[in-house]
C-alpha positions as CSV (number, residue, x, y, z in Angstrom):
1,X,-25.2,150.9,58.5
2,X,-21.7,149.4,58.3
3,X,-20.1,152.9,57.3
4,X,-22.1,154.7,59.9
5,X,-20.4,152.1,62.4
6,X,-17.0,152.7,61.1
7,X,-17.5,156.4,61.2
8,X,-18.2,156.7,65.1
9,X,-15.6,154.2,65.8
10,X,-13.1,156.5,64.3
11,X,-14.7,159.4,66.1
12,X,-14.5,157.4,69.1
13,X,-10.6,156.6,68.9
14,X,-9.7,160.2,67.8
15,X,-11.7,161.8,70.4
16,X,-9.8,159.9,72.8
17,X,-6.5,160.6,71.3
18,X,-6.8,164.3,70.6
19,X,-7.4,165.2,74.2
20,X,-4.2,165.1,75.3
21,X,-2.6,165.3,71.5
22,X,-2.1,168.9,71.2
23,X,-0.4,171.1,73.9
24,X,-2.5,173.1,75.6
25,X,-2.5,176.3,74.3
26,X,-1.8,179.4,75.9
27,X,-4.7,181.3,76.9
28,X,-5.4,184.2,74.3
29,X,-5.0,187.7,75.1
30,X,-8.2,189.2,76.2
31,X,-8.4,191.9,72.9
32,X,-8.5,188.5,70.7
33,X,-11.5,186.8,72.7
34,X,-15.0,187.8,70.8
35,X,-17.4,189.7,71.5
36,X,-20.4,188.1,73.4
37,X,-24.1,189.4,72.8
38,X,-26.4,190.0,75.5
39,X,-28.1,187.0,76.6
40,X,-31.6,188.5,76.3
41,X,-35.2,187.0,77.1
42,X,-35.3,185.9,73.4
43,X,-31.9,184.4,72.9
44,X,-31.8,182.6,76.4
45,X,-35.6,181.2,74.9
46,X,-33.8,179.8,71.5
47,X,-31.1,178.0,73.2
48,X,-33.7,176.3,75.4
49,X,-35.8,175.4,72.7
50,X,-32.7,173.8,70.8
51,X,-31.8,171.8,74.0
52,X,-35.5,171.1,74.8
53,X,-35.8,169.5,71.2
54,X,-32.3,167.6,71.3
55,X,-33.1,165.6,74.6
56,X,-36.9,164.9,73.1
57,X,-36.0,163.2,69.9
58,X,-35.3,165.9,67.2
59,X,-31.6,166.7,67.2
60,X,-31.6,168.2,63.9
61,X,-33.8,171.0,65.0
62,X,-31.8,171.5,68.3
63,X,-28.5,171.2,66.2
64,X,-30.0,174.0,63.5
65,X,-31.4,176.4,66.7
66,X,-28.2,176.0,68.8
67,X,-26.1,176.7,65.8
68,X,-27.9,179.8,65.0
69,X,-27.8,181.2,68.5
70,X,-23.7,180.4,68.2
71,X,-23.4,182.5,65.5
72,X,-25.8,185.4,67.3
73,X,-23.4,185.3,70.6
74,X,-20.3,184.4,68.6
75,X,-20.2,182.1,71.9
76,X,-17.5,179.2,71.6
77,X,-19.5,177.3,74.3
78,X,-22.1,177.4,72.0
79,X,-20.4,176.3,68.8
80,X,-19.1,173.6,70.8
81,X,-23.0,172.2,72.0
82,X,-23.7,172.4,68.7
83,X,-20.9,170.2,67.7
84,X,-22.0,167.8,70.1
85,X,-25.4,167.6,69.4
86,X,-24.6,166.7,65.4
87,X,-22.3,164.4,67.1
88,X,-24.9,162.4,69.0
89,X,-26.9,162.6,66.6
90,X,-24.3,160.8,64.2
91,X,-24.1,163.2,61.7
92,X,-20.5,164.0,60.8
93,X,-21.1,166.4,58.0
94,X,-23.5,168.7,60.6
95,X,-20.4,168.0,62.9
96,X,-18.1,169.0,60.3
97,X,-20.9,171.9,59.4
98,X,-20.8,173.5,63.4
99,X,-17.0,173.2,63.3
100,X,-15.7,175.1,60.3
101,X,-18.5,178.4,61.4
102,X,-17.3,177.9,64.7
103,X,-13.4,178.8,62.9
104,X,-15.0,180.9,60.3
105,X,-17.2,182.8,63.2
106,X,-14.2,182.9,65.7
107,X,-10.7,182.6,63.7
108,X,-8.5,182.3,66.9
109,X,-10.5,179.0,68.1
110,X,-7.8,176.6,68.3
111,X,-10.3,173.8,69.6
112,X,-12.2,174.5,66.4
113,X,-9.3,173.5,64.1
114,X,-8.8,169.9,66.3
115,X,-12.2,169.1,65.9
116,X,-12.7,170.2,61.9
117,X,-9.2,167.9,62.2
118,X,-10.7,165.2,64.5
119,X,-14.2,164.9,61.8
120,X,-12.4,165.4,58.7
121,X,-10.5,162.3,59.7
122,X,-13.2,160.2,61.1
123,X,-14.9,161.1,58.1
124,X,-12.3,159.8,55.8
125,X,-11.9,163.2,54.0
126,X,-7.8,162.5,54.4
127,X,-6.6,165.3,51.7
128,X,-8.9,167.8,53.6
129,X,-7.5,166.8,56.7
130,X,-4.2,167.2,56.0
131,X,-4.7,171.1,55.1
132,X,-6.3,170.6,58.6
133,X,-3.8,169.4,60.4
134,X,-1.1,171.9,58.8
135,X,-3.6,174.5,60.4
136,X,-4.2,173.7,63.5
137,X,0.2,173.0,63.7
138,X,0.4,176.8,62.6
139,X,-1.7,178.1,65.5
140,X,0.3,176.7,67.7
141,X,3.9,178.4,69.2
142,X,7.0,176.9,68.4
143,X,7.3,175.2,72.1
144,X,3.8,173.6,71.2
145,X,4.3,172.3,68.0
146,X,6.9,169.8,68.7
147,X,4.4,167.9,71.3
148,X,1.4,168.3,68.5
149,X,3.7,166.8,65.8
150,X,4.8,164.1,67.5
151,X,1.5,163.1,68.4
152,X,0.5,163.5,65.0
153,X,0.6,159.2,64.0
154,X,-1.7,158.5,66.7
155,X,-4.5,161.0,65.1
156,X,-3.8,159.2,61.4
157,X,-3.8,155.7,63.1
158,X,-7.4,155.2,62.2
159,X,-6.8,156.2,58.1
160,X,-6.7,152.8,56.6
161,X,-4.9,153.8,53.6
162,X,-1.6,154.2,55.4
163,X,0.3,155.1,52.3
164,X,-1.7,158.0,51.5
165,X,-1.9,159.0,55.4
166,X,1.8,158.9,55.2
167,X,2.3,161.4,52.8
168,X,-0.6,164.0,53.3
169,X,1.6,164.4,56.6
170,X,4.6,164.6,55.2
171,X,3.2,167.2,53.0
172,X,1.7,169.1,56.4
173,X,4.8,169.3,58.3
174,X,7.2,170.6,55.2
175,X,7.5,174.1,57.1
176,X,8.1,172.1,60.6
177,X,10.7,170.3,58.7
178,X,12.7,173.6,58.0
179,X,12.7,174.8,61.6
180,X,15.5,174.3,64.1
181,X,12.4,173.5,67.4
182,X,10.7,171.1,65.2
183,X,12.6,169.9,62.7
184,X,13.7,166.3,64.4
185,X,9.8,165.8,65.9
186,X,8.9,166.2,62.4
187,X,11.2,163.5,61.0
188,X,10.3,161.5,63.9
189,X,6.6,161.6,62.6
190,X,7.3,161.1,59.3
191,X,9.4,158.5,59.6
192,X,6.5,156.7,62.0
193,X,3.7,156.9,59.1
194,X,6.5,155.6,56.3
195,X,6.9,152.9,59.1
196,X,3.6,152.0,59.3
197,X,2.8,152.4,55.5
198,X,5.8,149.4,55.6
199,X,8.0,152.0,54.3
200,X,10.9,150.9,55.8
201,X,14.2,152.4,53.8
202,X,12.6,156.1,54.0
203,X,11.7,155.7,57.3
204,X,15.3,155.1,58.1
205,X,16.1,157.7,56.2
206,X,13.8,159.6,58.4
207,X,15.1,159.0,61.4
208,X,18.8,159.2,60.2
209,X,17.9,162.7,59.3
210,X,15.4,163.9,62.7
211,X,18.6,162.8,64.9
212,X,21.2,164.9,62.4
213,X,18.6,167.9,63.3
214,X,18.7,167.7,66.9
215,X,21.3,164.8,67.9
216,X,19.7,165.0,71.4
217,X,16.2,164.4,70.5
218,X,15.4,160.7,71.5
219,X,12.0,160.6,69.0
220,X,14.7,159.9,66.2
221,X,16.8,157.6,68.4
222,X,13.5,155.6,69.6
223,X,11.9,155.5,65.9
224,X,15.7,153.5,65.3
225,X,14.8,151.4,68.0
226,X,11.9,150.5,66.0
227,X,13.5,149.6,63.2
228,X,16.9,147.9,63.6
229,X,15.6,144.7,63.4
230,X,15.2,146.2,59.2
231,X,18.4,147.9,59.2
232,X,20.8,146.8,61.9
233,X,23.9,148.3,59.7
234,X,22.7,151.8,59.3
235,X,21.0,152.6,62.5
236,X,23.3,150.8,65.0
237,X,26.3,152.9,64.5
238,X,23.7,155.8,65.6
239,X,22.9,154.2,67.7
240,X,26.4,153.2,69.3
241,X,27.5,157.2,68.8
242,X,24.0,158.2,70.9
243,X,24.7,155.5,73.8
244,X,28.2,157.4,74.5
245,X,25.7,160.5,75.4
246,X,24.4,161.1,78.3
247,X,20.8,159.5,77.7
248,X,18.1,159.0,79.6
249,X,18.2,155.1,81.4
250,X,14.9,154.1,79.4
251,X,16.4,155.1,76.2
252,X,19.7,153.2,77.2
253,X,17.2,150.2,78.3
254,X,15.3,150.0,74.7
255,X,18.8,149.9,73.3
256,X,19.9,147.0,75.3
257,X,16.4,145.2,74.7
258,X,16.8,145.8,70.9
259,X,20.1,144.2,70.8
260,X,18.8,141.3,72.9
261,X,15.9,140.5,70.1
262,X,18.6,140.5,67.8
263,X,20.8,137.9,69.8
264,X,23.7,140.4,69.8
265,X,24.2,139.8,73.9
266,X,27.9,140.7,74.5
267,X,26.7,144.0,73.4
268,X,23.6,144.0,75.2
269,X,25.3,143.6,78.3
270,X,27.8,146.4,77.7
271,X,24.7,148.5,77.8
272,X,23.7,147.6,81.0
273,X,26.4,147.5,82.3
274,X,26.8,151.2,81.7
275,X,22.9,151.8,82.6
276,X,23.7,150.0,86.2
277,X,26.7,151.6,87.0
278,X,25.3,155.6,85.6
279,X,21.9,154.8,87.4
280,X,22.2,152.0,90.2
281,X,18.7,153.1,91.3
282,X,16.8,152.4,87.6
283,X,15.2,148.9,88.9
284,X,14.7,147.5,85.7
285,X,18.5,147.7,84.5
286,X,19.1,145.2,87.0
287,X,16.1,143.2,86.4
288,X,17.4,142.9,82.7
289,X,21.2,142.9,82.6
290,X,20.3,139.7,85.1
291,X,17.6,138.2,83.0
292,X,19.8,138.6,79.8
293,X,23.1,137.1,81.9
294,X,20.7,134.0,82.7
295,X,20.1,133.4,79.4
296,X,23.9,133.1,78.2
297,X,24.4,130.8,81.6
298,X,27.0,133.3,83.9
299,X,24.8,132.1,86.4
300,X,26.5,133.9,89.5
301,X,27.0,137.3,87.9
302,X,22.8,137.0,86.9
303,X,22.0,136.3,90.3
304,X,24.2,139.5,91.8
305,X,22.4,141.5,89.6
306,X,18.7,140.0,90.3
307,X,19.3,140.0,93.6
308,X,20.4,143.2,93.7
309,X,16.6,144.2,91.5
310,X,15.2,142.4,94.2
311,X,16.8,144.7,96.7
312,X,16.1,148.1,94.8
313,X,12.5,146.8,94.5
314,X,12.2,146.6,97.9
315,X,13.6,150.0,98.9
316,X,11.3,151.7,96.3
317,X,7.8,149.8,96.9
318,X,6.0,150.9,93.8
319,X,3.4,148.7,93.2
320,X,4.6,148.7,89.3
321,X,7.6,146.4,90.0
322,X,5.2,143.6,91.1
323,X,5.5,141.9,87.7
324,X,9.1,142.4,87.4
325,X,9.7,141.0,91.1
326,X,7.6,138.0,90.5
327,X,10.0,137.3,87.2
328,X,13.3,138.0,89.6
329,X,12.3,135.8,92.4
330,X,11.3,133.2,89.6
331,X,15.1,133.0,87.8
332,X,16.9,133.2,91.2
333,X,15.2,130.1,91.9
334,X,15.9,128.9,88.6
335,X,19.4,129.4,89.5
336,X,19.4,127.9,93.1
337,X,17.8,125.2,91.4
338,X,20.8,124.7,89.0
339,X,23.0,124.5,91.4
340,X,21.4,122.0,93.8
341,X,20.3,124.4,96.4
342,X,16.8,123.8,96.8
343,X,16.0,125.1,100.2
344,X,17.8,128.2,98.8
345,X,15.4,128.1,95.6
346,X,12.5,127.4,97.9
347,X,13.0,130.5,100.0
348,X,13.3,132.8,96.8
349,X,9.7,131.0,95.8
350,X,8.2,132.0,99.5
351,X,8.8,135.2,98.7
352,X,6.3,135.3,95.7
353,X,4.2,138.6,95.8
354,X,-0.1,138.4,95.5
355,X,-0.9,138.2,91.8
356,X,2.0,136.7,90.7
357,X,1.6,134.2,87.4
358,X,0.2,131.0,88.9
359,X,1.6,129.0,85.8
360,X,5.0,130.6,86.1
361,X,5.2,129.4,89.5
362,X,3.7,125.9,89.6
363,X,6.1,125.2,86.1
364,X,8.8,126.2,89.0
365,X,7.8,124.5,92.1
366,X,7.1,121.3,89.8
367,X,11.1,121.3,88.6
368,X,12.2,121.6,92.3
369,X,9.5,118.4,92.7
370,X,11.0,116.6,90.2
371,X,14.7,117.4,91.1
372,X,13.8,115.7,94.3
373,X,12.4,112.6,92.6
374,X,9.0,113.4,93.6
375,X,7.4,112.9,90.0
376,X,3.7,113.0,91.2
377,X,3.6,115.5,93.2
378,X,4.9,117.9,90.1
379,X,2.4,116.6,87.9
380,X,-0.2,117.4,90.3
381,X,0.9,121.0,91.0
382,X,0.6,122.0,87.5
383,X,-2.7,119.9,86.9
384,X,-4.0,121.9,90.0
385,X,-3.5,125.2,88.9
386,X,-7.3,126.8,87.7
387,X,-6.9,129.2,84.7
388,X,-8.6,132.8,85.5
389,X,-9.4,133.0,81.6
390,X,-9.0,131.1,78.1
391,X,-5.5,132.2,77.5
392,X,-3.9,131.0,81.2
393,X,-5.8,127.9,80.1
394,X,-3.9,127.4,77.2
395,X,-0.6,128.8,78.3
396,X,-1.5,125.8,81.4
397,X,-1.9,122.8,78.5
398,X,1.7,124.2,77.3
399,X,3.9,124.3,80.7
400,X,2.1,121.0,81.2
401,X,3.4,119.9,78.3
402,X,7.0,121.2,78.1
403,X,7.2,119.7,82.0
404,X,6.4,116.3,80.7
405,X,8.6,116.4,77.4
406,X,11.6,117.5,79.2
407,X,11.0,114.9,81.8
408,X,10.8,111.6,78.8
409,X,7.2,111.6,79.3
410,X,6.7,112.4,75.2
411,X,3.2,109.8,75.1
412,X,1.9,111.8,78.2
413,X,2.2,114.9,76.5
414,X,0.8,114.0,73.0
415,X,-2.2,113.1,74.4
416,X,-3.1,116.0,76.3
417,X,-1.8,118.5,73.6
418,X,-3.7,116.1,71.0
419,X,-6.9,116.8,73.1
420,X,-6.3,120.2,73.1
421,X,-6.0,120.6,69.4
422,X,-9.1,118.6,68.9
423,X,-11.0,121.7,70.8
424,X,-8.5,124.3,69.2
425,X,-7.6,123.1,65.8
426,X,-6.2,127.0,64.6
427,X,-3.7,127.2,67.8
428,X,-0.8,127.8,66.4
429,X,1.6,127.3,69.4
430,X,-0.9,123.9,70.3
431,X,0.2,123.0,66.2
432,X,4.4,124.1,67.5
433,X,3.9,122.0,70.5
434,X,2.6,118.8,69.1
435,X,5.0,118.8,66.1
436,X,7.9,118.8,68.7
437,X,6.6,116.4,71.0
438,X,6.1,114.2,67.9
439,X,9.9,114.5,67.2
440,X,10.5,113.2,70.4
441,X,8.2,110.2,69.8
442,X,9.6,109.8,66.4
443,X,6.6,109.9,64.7
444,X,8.6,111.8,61.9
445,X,5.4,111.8,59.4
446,X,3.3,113.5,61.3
447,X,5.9,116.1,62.4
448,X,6.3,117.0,59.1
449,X,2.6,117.2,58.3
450,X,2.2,119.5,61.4
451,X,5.1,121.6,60.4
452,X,4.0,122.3,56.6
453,X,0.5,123.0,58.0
454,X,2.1,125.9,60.6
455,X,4.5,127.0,57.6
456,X,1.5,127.3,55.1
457,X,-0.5,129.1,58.2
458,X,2.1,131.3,59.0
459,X,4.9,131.7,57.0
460,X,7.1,134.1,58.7
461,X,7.9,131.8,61.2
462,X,11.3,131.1,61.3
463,X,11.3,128.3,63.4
464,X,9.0,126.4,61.7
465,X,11.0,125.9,58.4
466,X,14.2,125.7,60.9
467,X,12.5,122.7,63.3
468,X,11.8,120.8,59.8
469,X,14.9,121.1,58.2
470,X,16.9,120.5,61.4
471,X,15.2,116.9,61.6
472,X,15.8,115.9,58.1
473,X,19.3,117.5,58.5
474,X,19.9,115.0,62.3
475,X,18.3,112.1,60.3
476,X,20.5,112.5,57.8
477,X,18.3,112.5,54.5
478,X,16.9,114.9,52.0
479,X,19.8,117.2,53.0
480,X,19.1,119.4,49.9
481,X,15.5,120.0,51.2
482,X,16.8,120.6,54.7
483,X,19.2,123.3,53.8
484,X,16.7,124.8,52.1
485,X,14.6,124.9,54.8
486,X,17.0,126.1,57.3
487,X,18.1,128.6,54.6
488,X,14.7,129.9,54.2
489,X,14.6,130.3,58.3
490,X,17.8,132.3,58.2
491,X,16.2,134.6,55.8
492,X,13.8,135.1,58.3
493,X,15.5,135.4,61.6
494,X,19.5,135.7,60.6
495,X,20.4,136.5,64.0
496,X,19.3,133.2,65.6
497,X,21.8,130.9,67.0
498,X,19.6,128.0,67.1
499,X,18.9,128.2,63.5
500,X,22.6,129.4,62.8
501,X,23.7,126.1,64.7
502,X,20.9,123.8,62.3
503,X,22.6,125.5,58.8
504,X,25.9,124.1,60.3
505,X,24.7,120.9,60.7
506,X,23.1,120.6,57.7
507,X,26.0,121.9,56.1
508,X,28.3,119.5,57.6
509,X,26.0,116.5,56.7
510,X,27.1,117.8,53.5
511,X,30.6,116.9,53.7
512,X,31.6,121.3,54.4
513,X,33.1,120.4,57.2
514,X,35.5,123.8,57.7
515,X,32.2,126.3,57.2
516,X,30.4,124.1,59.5
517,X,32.9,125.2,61.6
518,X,33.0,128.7,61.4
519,X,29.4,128.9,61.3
520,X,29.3,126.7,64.4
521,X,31.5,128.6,66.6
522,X,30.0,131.8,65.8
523,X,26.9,130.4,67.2
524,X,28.2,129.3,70.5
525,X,30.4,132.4,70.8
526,X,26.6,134.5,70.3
527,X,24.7,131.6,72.6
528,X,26.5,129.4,74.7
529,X,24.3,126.6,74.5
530,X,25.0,122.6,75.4
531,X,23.1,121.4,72.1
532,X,25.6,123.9,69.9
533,X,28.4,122.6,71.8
534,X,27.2,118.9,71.3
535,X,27.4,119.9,67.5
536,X,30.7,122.3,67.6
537,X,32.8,119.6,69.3
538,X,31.3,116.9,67.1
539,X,32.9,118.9,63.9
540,X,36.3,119.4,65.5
541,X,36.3,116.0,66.6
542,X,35.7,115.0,62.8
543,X,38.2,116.7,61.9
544,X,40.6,115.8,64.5
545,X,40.8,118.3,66.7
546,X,39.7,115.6,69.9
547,X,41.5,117.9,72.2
548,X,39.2,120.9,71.4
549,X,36.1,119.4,71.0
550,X,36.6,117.6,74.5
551,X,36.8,120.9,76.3
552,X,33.7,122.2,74.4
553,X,32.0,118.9,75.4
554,X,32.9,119.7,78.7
555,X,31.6,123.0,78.5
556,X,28.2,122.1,77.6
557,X,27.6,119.5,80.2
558,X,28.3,122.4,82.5
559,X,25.4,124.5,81.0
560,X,23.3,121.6,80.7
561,X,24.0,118.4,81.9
562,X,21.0,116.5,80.8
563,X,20.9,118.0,77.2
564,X,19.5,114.5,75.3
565,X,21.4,115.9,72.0
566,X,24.8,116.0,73.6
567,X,24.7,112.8,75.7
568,X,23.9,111.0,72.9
569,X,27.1,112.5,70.9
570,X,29.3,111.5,73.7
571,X,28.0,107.9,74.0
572,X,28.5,107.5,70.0
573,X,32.2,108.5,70.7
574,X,32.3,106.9,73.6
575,X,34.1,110.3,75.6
576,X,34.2,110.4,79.4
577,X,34.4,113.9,80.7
């Protein structure tokens, strides 16, 4: 029963892939159509019968008659019923059967070869369907086959050996590989399946190669997308070459967002820079070069460009930009907020479109609450918001949460994320949560305890190992553990500035003051940050540089006034901005 199940659920996912996988082919000439036979008393009697005894319970007799009278007519309307009817009657290899006469009977059937392709697959039969696939790619013309090819790792998404997938398609496309037209779709595809088959060197390699065959193909140039976060030194000089082309804005836009996962913002933002100024009506380059500004703190050159989102938005009115709005309106009020202007954040609120996150927006209207010293009116905003589903439920518990930590009220918090946990014990971000709020509380024991358990759960996150090591590192004990701990977080996110800034500190518990240092202002170069700037003046005041670290302590109280980590390092040295 189980493999019966599995079969039809591939079926059902290819089928839904292939319709629009392959160009359409042209329509043949008429000299290549075949023959049809008369549709006489006797004939037009059979293919009744074998529909008649189909839609009464005994598919196998209307699959065997409607197959027969196919072969009679030589009709591809009637090869295709009898595919059909094996189908619903969930037998592939009758499927598979009615297919291959329907190419043997009729050789220029192109839909033939995708469904012997789409069965074969669905079936398993992966060798088999990779002389398939090299079939159906043949019958195709040149303009045709790069569309088919790069559609290619949808159709092999359902194999579940993705090794062997990976390399019966390499083997299908060698003759596409050696042709100008589809030379860099074929890389492109190759270099998908060696993806997915966590092939990641060759798939590099592949799409190193698909954009030396075509350098303005952007299948290679997106696959690199993909992939940078592997190999940022090979692909983002390609990268950087392709970006001084002429590309399209969405290709310059995944290049931006690429760099921004990887924390390289100065570089990020000379992207969009160049996608705003080459294409001032692409919405979304504002939305993000605005975004991404916010998050490194120019405040007033974020809002020009949000507003100016805002302002596209409105001229275009697609309904698509609803989302995005919602986020825009939502950081310019962040940023009124900032800078004391409530009415101004207030008004940016009011303009909220239907729809728009309900959590997002209390979690906003509860900081202007509490800016204005009205505490219980913010709790109550949040605490009246009513989930639509399980996830805004839990994503509720969690902006309730962060509200109360950053506003001191660490007991409030542990017991509603403790209550939460005691319904949703496997939550990893519940698990995150409570282990911070426990910092905060300093119940160090059980931070640790929670930690371990979400390192053991899921050990490829970073900051996990990093919040751990970081506390052991600020307490000042078990440094050796701690920078082993950090390290191992570096290994797993060496881009991060946070965790960059937490190997600094550990390091100059240590007594390695000068690479603390260098480590240190790297990190607040990359992410201007008042924490890292607590820590970076706190080094060169160490090591008696007072006049620097006074103007990086003023510095951070301008991005963050109430950082808790950087008032407390100006109280121990007793420094008045």
């Amino acid at each position: 029963m189980m493999g019966s199940m599995k079969f039809w659920f591939r079926l059902a996912v290819l089928s839904s892939c292939v319709i629009g996988a392959w160009a359409q082919p042209a329509a043949p000439k008429a000299e290549a159509m075949p023959k049809q036979s008369a549709l006489d008393a006797v004939l037009f009697y059979q293919i009744l019968l074998g529909e008649l005894n189909t839609r009464q319970g005994s598919p196998g007799s209307g699959f065997s008659i409607m197959l027969d009278a196919a072969r009679k007519t030589r009709d591809p309307a009637l090869f295709q019923r009898a595919v059909d009817i094996a189908l619903q009657a969930r037998s592939g290899d009758a499927a598979l059967q009615a297919a291959q006469t329907w190419k043997k009977e009729i050789p220029s059937a192109i839909e033939a070869s995708r469904y012997v392709l789409q069965i074969l697959l669905a079936l398993n039969r992966i060798e088999e369907a990779g002389k398939a696939l090299t079939v159906s790619i043949h019958e195709l013309s040149l303009e045709q086959q790069s569309a088919a090819i790069a559609s290619v790792p949808r159709l092999f998404g359902v194999v579940q050996d993705k090794t062997l997938a990976s390399g019966v398609v390499e083997k299908a496309l060698a003759q596409a590989l050696t042709q100008s037209q589809t030379s860099a779709s074929a890389w492109t595809t190759i270099g998908r399946m060696r993806r997915d088959a966590g092939q990641i060197t060759a798939a590099v390699e592949a799409s190193v190669k698909g954009h030396a065959a075509d350098p303005k193909a952007q299948g290679p140039l997106i696959l690199a997308l993909s992939l940078m976060v592997s190999d940022n030194s090979t692909l983002k000089p390609m990268l950087e070459a392709a970006m001084k082309t002429d590309v399209a804005p969405e290709l310059r836009l995944g290049y931006a967002r690429t760099l921004v996962s990887l924390q390289l913002y100065p570089d990020a933002i000379r992207q969009l820079v160049v996608l705003n100024t080459k294409h001032p009506e692409f919405a979304e380059g504002w939305l993000i070069h605005g975004l991404v500004l916010q998050e490194n703190n120019q405040l007033p050159e974020a809002e020009k460009r949000l507003e100016q989102y805002v302002r596209v938005v409105a001229q275009s009115k697609t309904p698509e930009h609803q989302a995005g709005l919602a986020e825009a309106l939502l950081s310019l009020a962040q940023i009124a907020q900032k800078s004391g202007q409530l009415e101004r954040a207030k008004q940016w609120l009011a303009q909220m479109p239907a729809g728009a996150d309900p959590i997002k927006l209390a979690s906003r209207q509860a900081d202007l609450l509490a800016q204005q010293g009205r505490m219980d009116e913010a709790r109550d905003v949040l605490a009246q918001v009513k989930p639509a589903n399980a996830e805004q439920a839990q994503r509720k518990i969690l902006a309730q949460s962060y509200w109360l930590r950053e506003h001191r009220e660490a007991q409030a918090a542990y017991t509603l994320v403790k209550a939460a946990m005691e319904r949703h014990a496997d939550n990893n971000e519940l698990l995150s949560e409570l282990a911070l709020i426990c910092e905060k509380l300093k119940r160090f024991d059980e931070m640790e305890l929670l930690l371990r358990q979400l390192m053991a759960k899921a050990p490829q996150e970073a900051h996990a190992f990093n919040a751990l090591g970081y506390s052991l590192a600020d307490r000042n004990i078990r440094l050796n553990e701690a920078r082993q701990l950090i390290e191992k977080a570096v290994q797993l996110s060496p881009q991060d500035a946070y965790i960059q800034d937490s190997l600094a500190w550990v390091i100059f518990r240590q007594g390695q003051h000068q690479e603390a240092l260098r480590i240190l202002q790297t990190a607040y170069k990359s992410k201007p940050d008042a924490e890292i700037a607590a820590h970076l003046g706190e080094v060169l005041w160490t090591i008696g540089q007072t006049r620097e670290a006074g103007t990086i302590w003023r510095e951070g109280l301008l991005l963050k006034a109430d950082n808790e980590t950087l008032i407390e390092t100006l109280k121990r040295f007793n420094f008045k901005p």
